[in-house]
C-alpha positions, 0 to 999 in steps of 0.5 A, a space after each residue: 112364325 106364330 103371330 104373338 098377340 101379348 107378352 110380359 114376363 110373365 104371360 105370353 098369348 099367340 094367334 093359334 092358327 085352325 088344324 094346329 095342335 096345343 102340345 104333342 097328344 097320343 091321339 093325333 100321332 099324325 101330327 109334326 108341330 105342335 104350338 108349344 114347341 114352336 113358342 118355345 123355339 120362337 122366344 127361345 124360353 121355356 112356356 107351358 099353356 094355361 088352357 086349351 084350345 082344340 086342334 082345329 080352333 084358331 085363336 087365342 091360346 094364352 101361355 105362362 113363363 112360369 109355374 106360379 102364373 100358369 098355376 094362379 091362371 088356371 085356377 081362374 080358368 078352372 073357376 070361370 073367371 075368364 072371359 072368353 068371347 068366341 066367334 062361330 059361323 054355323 048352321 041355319 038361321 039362329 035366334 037374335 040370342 040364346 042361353 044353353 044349359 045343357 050338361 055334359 058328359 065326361 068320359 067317366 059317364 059324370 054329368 057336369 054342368 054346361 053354360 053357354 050363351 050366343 048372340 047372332 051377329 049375322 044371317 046369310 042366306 045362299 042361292 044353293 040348294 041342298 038335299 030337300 032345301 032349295 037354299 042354304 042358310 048360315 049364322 055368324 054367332 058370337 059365343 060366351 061360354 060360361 063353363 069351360 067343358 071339354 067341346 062345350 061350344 061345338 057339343 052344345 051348338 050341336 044340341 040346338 041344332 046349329 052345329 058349327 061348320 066343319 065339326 067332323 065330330 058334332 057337326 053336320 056331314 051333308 054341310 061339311 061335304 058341301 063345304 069341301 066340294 064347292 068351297 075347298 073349305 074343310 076349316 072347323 069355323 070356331 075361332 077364340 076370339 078374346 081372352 079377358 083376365 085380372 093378371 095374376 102378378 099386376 093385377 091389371 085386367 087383360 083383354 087379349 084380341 085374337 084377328 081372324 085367320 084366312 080361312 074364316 075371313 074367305 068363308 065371311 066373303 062367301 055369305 056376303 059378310 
């Protein structure tokens, strides 16, 4: 069952667990469930999603009952007017705070403008050494991207030099492979955890809050957090 964080008549939210897919996609054939097939098997109602959230994000991942919400959603979405809040643990010791402006690259080639901010919430330092470091160090960081590119966060932690723990594709594989042989721990933790919104039927601002899944939360008792 999908722990569902929000529902009305209009709008319903769950708790996307980390490694499951939004909806059935060409380049992951090896998947067999996908969120929205398992919402709408759960209410027993017809649900689009609103936005997106990579496979191995957990989180809150926000859904429309009908077409008009989810069309008057992601316009907000596609003009920046959701609040997002997002938790990270990464690589190295971050700055207490930081603004990335960076653009990326679509796959056309296109450049778009990216905006990401970051506060560090909490440092780690642990007594396992790693290639020519005889400790390794780690960051909890909460993230506000203020652009929605496609793997803004993961792209842009990457280009600061703090990629996000268990990122195969912009991350660090001497940090992933560390994680994996000691931890057991392949989980990307990057985990969505607030959706903030003016409800386009109400009008009433929403704030959605998203619990961290388990594999964040064992990995927050590794760095003594």
């Amino acid at each position: 069952m999908l722990d569902i964080l929000f529902r009305d008549d209009d709008l319903i939210a769950i708790n996307k667990p980390h490694g499951l897919l939004v909806h059935r996609s060409s380049i992951a054939a090896d998947a067999e469930e996908f969120a929205l097939q398992l919402l709408r098997d759960q209410v027993g109602m017809k649900v689009n999603p609103v936005h997106r959230l990579d496979r191995k994000t957990g989180g809150v991942l926000l859904f429309a009952f009908n077409k008009q919400t989810e069309i008057a959603m992601q316009q907000q979405f596609s003009d920046n007017l959701v609040k997002k809040r997002y938790l990270a643990i990464v690589r190295g010791h971050t700055p207490d705070m930081e603004d990335i402006d960076y653009p990326l690259r679509k796959e056309n080639g296109t450049l778009q403008e990216a905006f990401t901010h970051f506060h560090t919430l909490q440092r780690a330092e642990l007594d396992v050494p790693l290639g020519a470091h005889p400790t390794s160090r780690y960051s909890l960081i909460e993230v506000a991207p203020e652009t929605g590119r496609m793997h803004q966060i993961r792209k842009h932690m990457s280009h600061v030099f703090h990629p996000i723990i268990g990122d195969r594709t912009h991350g660090c594989n001497k940090q992933n492979k560390l994680f994996t042989e000691r931890w057991e721990m392949n989980t990307m933790l990057l985990h969505a955890l607030s959706l903030g919104f003016k409800h386009p039927v109400s009008g009433i601002y929403v704030n959605i809050e998203a619990p961290l899944h388990d594999e964040f939360k064992r990995v927050m008792t590794i760095m003594n957090w």
